[in-house]
C-alpha distance (Angstrom), angle and dihedral (degrees) to the residues before:
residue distance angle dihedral
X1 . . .
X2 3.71 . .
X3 3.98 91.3 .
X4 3.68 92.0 51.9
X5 3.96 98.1 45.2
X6 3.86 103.0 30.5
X7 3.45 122.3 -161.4
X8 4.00 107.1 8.4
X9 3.74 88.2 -163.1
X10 3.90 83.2 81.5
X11 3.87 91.6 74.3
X12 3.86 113.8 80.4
X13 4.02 86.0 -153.1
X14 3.88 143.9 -10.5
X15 4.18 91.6 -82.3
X16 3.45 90.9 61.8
X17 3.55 90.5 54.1
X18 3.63 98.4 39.2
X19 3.42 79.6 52.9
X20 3.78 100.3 51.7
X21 4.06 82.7 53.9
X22 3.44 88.6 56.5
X23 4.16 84.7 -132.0
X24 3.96 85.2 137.7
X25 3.76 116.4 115.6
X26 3.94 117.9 -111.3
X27 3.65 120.0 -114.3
X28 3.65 141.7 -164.6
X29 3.35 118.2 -166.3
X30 3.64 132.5 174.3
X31 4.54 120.9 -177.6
X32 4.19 95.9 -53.9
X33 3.18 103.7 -14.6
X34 3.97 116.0 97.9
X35 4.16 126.5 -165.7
X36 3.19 120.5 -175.2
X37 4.05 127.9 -176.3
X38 3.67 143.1 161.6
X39 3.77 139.8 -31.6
X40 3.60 109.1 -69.5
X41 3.83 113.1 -120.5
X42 4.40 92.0 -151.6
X43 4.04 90.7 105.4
X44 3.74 128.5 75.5
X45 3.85 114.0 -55.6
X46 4.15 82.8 -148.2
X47 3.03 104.9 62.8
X48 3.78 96.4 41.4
X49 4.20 88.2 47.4
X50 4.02 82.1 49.8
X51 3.81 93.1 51.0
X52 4.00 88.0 48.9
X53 3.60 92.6 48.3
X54 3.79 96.6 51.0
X55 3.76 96.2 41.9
């Protein structure tokens, strides 16, 4: 995990990194009306299959 990410010190907090992970959930809004879905799959596969692994 460390490889993949680098220095986690770069992240001001854990959305930014959740965010760098792409492990946010996708969203379409439009005025009101909010969709959510999924996890987006944009981020690095690695570190998300290292996550898995380890949990």
């Amino acid at each position: 995990m460390v490889a993949e990410v680098g220095d986690f010190h770069r992240f001001k907090n854990s959305r930014q990194l959740m965010a760098y992970l792409e492990l946010t959930s996708s969203e379409h809004s439009s005025g009101s009306r909010i969709r959510r879905g999924g996890i987006t799959r944009a981020g690095s596969w690695l570190a998300r299959r290292v996550l898995i692994a380890g949990a």
